[in-house]
PDB file of N, CA, C and O in Angstrom:
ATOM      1  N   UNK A   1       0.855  -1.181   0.000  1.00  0.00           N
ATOM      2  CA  UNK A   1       0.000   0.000   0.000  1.00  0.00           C
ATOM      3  C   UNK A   1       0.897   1.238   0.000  1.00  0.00           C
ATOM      4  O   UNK A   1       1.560   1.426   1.020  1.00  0.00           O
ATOM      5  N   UNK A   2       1.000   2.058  -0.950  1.00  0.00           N
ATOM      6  CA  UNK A   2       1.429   3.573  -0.969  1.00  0.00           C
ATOM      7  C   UNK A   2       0.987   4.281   0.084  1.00  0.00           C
ATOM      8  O   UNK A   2      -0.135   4.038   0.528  1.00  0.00           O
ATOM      9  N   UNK A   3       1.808   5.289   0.668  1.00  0.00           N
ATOM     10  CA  UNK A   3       1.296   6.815   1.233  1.00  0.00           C
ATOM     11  C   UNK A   3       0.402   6.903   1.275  1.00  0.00           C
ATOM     12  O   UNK A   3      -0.290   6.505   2.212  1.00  0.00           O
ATOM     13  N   UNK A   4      -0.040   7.526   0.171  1.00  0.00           N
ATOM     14  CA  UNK A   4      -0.961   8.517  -0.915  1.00  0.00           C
ATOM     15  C   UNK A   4      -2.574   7.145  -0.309  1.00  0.00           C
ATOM     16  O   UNK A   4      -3.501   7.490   0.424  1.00  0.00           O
ATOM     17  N   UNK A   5      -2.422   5.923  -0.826  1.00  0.00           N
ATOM     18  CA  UNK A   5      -3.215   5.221  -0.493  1.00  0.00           C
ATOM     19  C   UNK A   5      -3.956   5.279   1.122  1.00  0.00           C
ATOM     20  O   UNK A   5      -5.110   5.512   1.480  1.00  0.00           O
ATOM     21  N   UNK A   6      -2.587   4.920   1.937  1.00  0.00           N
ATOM     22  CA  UNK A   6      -2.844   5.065   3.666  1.00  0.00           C
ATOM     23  C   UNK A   6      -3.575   6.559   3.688  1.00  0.00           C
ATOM     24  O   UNK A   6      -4.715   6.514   4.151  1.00  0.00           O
ATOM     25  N   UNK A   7      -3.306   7.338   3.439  1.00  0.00           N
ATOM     26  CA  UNK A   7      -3.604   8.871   3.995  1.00  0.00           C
ATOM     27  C   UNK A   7      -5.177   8.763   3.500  1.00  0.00           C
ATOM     28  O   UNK A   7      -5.906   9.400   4.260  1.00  0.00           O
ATOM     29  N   UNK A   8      -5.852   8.144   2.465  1.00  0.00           N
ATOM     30  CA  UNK A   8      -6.830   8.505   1.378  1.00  0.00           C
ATOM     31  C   UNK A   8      -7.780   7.480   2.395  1.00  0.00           C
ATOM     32  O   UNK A   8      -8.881   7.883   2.770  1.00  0.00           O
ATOM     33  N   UNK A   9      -7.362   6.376   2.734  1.00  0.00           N
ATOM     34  CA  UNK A   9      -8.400   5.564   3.635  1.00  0.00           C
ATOM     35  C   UNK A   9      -8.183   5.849   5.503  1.00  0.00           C
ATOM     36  O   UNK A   9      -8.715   5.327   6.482  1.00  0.00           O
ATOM     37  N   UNK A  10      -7.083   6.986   5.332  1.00  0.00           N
ATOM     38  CA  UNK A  10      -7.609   7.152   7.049  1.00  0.00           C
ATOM     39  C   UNK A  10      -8.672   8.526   6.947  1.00  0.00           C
ATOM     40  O   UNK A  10      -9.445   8.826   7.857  1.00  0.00           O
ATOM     41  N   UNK A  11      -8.546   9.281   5.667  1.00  0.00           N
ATOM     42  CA  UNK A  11      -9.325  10.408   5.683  1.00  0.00           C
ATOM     43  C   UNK A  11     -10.734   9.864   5.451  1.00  0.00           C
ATOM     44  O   UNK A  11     -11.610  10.206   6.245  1.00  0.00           O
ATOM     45  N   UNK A  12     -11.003   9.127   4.537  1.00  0.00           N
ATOM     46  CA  UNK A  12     -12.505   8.042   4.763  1.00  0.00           C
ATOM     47  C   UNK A  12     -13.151   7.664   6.212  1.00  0.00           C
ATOM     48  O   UNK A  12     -14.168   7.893   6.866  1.00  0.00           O
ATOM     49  N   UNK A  13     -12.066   7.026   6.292  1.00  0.00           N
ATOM     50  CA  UNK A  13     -12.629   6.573   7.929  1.00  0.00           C
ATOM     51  C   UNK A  13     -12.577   7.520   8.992  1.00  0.00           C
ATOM     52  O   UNK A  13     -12.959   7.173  10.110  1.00  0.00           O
ATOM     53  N   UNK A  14     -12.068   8.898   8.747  1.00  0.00           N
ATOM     54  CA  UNK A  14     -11.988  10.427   9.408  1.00  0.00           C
ATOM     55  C   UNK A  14     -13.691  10.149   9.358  1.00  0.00           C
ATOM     56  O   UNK A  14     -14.549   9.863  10.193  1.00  0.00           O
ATOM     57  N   UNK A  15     -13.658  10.412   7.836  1.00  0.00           N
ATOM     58  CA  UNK A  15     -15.066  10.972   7.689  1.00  0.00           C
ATOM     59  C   UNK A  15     -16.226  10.622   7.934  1.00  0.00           C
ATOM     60  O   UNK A  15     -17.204  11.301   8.245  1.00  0.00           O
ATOM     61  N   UNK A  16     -16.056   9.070   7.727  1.00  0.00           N
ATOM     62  CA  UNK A  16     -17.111   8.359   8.443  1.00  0.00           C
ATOM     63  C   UNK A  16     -17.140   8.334   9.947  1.00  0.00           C
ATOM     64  O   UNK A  16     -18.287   8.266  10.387  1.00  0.00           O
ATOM     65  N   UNK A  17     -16.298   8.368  10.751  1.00  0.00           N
ATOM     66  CA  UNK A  17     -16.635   8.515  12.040  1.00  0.00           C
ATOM     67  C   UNK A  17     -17.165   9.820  12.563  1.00  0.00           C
ATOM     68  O   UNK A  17     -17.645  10.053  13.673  1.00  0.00           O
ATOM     69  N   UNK A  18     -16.936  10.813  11.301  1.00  0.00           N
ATOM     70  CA  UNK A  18     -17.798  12.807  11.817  1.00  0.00           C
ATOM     71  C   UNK A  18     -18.787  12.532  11.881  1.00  0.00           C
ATOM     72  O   UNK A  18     -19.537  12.622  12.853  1.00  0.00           O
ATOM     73  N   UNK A  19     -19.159  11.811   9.998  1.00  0.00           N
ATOM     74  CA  UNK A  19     -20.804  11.532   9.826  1.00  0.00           C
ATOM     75  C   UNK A  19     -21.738  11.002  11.006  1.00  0.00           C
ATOM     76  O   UNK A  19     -22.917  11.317  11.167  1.00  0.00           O
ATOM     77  N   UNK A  20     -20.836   9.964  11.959  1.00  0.00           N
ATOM     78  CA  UNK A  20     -21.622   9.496  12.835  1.00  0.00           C
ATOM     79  C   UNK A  20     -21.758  10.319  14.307  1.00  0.00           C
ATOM     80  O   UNK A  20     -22.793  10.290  14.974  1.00  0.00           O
ATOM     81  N   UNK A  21     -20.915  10.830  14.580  1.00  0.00           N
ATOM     82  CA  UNK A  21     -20.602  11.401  15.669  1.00  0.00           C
ATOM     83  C   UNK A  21     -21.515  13.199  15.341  1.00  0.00           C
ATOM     84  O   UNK A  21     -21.715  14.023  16.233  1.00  0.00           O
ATOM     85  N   UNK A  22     -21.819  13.339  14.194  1.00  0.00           N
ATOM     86  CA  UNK A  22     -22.785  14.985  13.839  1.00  0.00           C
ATOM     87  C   UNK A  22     -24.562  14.207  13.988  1.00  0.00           C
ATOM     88  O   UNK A  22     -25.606  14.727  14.380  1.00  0.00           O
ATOM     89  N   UNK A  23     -24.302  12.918  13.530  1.00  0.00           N
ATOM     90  CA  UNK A  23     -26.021  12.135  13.619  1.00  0.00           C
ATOM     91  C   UNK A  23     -25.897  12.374  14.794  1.00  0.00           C
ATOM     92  O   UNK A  23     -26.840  13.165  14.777  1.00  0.00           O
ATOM     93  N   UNK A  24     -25.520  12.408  15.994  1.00  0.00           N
ATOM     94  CA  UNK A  24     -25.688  11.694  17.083  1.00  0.00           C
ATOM     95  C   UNK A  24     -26.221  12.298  17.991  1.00  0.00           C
ATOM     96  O   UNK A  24     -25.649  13.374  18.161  1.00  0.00           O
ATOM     97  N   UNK A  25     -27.154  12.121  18.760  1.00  0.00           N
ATOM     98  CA  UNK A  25     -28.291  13.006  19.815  1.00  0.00           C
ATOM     99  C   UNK A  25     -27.569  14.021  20.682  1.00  0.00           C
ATOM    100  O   UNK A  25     -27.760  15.233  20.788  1.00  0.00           O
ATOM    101  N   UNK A  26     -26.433  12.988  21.452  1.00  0.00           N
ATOM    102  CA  UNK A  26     -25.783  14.526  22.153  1.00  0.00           C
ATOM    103  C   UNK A  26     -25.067  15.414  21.413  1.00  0.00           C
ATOM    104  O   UNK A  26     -24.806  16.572  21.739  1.00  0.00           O
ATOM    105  N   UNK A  27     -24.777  14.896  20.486  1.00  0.00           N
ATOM    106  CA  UNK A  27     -23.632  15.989  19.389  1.00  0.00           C
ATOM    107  C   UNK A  27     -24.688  17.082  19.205  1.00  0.00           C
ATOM    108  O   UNK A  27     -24.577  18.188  19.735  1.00  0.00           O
ATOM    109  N   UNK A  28     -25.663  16.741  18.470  1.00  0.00           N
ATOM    110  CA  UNK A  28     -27.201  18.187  18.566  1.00  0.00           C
ATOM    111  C   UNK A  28     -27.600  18.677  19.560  1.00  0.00           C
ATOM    112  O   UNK A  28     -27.980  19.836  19.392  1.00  0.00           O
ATOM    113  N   UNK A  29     -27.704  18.236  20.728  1.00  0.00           N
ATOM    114  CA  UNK A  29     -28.012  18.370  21.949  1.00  0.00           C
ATOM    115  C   UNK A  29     -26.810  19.708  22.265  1.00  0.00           C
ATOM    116  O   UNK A  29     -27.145  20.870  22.495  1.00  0.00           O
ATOM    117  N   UNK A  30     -25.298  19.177  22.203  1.00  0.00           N
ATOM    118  CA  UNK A  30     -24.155  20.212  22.801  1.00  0.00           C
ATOM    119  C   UNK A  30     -24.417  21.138  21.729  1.00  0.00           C
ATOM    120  O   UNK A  30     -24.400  22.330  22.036  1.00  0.00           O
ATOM    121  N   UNK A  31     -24.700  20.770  20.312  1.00  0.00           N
ATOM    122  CA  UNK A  31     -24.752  22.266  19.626  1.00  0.00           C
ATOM    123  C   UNK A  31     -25.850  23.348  20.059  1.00  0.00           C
ATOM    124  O   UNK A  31     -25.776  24.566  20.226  1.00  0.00           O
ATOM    125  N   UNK A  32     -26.820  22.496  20.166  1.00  0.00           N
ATOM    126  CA  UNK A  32     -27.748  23.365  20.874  1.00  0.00           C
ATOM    127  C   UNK A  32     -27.806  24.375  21.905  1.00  0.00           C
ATOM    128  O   UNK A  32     -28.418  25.427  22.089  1.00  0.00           O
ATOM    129  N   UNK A  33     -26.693  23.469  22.689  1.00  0.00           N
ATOM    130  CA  UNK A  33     -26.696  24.382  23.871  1.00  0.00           C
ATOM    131  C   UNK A  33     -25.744  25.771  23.477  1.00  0.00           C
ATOM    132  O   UNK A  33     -26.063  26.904  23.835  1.00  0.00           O
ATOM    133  N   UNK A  34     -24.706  25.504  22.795  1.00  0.00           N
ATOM    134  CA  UNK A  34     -23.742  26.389  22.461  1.00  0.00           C
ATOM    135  C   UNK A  34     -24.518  27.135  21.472  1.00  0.00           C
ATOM    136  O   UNK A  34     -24.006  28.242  21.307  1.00  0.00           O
ATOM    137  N   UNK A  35     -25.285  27.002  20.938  1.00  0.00           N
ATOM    138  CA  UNK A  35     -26.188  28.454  20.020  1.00  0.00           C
ATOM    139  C   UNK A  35     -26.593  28.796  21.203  1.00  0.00           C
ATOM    140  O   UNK A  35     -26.161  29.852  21.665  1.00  0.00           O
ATOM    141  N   UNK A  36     -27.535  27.974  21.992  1.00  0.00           N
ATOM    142  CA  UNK A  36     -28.489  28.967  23.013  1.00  0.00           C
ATOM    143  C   UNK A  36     -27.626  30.012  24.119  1.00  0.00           C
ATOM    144  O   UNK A  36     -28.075  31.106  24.459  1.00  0.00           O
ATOM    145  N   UNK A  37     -26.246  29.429  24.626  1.00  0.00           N
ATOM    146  CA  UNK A  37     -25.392  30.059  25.146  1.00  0.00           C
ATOM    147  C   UNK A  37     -24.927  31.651  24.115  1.00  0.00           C
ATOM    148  O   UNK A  37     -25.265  32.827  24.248  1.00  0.00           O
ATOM    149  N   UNK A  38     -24.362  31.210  23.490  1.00  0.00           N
ATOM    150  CA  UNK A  38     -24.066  32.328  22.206  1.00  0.00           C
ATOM    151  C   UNK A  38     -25.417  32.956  22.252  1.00  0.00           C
ATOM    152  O   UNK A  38     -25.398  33.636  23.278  1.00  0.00           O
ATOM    153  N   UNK A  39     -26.669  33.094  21.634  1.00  0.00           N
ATOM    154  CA  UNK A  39     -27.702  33.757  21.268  1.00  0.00           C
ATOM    155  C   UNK A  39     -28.028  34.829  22.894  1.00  0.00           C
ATOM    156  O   UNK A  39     -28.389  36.004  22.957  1.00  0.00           O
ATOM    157  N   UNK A  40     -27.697  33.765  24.118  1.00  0.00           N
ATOM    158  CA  UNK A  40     -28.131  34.635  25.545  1.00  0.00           C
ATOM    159  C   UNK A  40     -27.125  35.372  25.713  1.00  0.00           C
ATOM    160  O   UNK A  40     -27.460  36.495  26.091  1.00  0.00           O
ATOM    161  N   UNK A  41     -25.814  35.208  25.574  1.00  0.00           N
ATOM    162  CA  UNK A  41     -24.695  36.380  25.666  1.00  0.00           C
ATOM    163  C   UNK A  41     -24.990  37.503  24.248  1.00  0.00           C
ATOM    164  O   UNK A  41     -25.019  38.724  24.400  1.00  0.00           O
ATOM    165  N   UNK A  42     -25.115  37.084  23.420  1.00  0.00           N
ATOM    166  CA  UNK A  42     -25.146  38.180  22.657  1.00  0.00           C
ATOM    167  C   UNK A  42     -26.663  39.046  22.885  1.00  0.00           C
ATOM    168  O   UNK A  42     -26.889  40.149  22.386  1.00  0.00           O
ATOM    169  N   UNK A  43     -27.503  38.370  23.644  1.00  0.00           N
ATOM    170  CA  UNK A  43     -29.015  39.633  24.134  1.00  0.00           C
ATOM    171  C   UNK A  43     -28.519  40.011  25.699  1.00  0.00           C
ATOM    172  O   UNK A  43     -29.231  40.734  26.396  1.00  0.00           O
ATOM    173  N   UNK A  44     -27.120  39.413  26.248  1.00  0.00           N
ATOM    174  CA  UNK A  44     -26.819  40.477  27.292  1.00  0.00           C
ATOM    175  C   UNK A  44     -25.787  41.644  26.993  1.00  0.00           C
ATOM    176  O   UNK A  44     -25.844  42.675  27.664  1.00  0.00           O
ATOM    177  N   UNK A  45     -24.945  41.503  26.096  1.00  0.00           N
ATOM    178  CA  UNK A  45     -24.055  42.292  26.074  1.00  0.00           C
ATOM    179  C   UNK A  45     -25.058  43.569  24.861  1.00  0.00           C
ATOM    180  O   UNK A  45     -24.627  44.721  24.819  1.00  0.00           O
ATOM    181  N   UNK A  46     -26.037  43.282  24.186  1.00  0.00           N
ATOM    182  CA  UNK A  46     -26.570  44.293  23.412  1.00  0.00           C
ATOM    183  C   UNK A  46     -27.364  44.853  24.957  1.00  0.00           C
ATOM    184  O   UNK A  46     -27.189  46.029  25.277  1.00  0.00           O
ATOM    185  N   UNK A  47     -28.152  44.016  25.784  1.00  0.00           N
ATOM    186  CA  UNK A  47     -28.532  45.174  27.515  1.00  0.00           C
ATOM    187  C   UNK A  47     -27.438  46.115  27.935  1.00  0.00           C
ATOM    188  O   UNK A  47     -27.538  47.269  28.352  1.00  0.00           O
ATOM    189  N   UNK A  48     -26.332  45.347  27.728  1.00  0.00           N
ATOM    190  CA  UNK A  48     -25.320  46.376  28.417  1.00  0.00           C
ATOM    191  C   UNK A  48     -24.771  46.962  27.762  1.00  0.00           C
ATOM    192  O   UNK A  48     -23.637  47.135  28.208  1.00  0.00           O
ATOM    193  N   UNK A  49     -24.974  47.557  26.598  1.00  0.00           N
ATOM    194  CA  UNK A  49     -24.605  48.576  26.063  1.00  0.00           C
ATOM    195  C   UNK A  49     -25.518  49.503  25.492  1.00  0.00           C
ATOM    196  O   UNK A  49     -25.297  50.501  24.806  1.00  0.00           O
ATOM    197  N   UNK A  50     -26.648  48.970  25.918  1.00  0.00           N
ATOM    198  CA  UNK A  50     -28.204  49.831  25.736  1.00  0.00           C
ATOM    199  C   UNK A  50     -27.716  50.831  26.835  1.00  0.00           C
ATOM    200  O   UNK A  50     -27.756  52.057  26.730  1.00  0.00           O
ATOM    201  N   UNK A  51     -27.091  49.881  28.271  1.00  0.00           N
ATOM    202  CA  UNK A  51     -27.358  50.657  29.347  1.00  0.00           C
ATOM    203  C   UNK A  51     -26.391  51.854  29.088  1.00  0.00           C
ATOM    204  O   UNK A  51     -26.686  53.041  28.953  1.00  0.00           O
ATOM    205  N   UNK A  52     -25.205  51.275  29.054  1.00  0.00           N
ATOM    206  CA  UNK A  52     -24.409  52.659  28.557  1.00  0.00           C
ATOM    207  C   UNK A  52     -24.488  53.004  27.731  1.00  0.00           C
ATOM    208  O   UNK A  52     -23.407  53.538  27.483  1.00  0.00           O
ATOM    209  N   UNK A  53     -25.129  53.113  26.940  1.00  0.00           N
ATOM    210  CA  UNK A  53     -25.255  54.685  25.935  1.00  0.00           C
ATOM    211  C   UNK A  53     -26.352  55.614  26.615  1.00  0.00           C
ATOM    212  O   UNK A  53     -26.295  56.843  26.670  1.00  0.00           O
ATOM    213  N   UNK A  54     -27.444  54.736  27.166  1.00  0.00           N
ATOM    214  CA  UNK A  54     -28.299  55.651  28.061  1.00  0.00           C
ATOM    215  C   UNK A  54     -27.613  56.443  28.998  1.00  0.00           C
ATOM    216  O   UNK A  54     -28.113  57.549  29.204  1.00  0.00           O
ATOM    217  N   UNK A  55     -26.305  56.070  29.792  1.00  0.00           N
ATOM    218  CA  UNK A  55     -25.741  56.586  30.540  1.00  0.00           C
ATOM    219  C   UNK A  55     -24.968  57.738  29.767  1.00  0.00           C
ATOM    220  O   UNK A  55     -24.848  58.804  30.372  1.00  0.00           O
ATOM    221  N   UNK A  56     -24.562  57.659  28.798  1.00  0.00           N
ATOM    222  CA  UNK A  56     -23.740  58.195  27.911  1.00  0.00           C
ATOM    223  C   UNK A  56     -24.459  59.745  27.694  1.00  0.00           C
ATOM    224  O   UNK A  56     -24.004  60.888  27.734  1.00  0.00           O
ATOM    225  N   UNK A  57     -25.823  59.170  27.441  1.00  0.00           N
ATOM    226  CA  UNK A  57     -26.479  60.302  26.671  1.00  0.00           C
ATOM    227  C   UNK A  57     -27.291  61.507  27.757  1.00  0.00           C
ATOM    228  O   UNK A  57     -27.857  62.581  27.552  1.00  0.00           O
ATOM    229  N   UNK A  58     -26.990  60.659  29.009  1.00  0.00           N
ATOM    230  CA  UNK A  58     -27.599  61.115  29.952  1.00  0.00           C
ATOM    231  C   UNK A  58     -26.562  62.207  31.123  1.00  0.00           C
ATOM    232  O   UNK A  58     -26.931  63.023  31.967  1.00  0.00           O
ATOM    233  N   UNK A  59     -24.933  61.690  30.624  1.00  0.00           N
ATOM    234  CA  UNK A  59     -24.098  62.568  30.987  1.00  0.00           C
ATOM    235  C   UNK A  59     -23.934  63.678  29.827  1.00  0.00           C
ATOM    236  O   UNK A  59     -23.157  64.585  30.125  1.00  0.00           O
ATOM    237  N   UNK A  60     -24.667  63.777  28.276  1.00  0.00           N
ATOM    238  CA  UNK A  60     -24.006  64.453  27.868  1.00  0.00           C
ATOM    239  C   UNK A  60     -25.100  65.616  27.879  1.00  0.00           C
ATOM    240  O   UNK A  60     -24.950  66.836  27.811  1.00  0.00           O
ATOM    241  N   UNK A  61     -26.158  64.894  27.980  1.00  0.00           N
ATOM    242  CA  UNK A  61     -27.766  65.859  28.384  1.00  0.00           C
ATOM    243  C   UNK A  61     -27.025  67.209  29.779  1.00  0.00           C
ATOM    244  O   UNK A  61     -27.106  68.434  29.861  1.00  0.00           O
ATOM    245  N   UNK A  62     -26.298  66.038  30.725  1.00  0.00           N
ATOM    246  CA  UNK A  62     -25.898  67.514  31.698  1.00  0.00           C
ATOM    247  C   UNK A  62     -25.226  68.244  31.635  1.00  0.00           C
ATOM    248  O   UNK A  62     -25.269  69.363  32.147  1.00  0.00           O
ATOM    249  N   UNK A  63     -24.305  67.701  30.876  1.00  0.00           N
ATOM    250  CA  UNK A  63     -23.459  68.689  30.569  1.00  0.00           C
ATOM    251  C   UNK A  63     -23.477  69.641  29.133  1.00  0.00           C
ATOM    252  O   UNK A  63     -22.630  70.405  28.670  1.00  0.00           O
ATOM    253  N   UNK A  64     -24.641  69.292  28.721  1.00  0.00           N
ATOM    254  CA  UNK A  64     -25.240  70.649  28.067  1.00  0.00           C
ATOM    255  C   UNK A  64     -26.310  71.573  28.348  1.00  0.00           C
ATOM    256  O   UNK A  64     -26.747  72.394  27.542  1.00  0.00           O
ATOM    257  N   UNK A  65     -26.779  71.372  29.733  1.00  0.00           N
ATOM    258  CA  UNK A  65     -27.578  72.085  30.686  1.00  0.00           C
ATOM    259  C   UNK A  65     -26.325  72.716  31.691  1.00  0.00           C
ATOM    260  O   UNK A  65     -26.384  73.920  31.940  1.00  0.00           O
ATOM    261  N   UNK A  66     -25.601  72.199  32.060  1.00  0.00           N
ATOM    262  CA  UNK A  66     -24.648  72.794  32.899  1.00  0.00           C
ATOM    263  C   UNK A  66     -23.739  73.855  31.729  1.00  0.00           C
ATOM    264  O   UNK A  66     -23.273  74.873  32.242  1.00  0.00           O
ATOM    265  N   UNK A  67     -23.492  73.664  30.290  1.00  0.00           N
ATOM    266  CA  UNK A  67     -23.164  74.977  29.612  1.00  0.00           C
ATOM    267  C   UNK A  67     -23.776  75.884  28.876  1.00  0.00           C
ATOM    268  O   UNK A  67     -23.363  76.690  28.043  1.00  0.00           O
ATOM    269  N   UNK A  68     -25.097  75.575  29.415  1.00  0.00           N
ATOM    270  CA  UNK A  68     -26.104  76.775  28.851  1.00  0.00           C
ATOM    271  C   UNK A  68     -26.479  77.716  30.361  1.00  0.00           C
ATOM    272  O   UNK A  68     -27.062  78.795  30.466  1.00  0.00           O
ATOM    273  N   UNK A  69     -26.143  77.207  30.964  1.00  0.00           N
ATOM    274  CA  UNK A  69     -26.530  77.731  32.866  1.00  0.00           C
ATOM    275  C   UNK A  69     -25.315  78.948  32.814  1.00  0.00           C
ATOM    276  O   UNK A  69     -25.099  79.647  33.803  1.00  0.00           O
TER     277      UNK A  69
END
């Protein structure tokens, strides 16, 4: 058996063991969780930067009442 041969049937059998291991209930299950993780950090960090710009806009509100005073 050549190289070229060995390398060509361990990448097969790579592939067939993904195919089975992406079917597989917990493999969907952990992806799942890792979108739902990802999707809840990304609706907290858009809260916390709602909050500061409110803060933002709310220091710049005074300090354009404090230079019209």
């Amino acid at each position: 058996m050549t190289e070229g041969t060995k390398k060509f049937l361990w990448g097969i059998a790579a592939g067939l063991a993904a195919a089975v291991v992406i079917k597989s209930d917990p493999f969907r299950k952990g992806c799942a969780r890792v979108i739902a993780g990802g999707i809840q950090l990304k609706d907290d960090a858009k809260e916390y930067f709602e909050t500061i710009k409110e803060d933002a806009e709310d220091v710049k509100a005074e300090n354009d009442a404090k230079s019209k005073a």
